[in-house]
C-alpha positions in Angstrom: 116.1 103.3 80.1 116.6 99.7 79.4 114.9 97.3 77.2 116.0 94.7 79.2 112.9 92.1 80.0 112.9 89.3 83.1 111.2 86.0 82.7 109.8 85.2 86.3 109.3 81.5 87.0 105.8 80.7 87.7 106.3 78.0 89.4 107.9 80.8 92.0 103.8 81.7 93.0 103.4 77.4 93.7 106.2 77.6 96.0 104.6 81.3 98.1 100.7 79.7 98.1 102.4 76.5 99.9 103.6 78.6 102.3 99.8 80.8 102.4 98.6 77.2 103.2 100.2 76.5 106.3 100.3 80.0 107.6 96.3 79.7 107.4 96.7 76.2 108.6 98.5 77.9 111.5 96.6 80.8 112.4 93.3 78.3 111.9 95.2 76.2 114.9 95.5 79.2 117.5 91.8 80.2 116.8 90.8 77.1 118.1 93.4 76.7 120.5 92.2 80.5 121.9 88.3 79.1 121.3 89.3 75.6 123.9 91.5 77.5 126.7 89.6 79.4 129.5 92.0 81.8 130.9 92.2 85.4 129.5 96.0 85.7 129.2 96.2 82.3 127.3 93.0 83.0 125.1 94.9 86.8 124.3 98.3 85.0 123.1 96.6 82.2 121.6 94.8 85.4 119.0 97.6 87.3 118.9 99.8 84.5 117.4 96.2 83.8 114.6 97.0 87.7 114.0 100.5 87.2 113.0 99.9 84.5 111.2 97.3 86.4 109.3 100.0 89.2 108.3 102.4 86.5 107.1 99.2 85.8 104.9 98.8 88.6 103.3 102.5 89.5 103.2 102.9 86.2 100.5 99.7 87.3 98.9 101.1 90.8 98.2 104.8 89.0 97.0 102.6 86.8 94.8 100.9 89.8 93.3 104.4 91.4 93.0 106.1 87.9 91.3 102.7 87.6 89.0 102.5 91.1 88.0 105.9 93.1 88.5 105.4 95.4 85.9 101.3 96.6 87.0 102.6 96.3 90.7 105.6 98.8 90.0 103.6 101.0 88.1 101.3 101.3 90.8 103.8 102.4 93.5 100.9 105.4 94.7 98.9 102.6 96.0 99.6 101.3 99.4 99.9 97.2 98.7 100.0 96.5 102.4 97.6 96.9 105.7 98.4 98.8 108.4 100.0 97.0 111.4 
């Protein structure tokens, strides 16, 4: 066991919710791209691209949990931290 201790750098979380804002700012420009086009193939790609924006979104929000709170995340292993695909 080690008594070693880590000093995270909090400006580390500024950096990931940067990066949250323009994957929302992404996935909010394929829902209305999908919302303007009429044909069903371009509509489907136009959400499925919003979706995958949407999992990059809550992939930084689960690695700013993990940066904020290594220790309670770590602890909490038994919990599932991410969504189904």
């Amino acid at each position: 066991e080690s008594n070693e201790s880590f000093d995270f750098d909090i400006k580390q979380t500024g950096l990931y919710k940067k990066a949250q804002d323009i994957e929302k700012k992404s996935r909010d420009f394929y829902l209305k791209k999908a919302n303007e086009v009429e044909e069903k193939h371009q509509k489907e790609l136009f959400l499925k691209l919003a979706d995958e924006e949407k999992k990059h979104y809550l992939l930084l929000d689960n690695i700013i949990e993990f940066v904020s709170m290594p220790e309670t995340w770590l602890e909490n292993a038994e919990f599932f931290h991410f969504e189904e695909y």
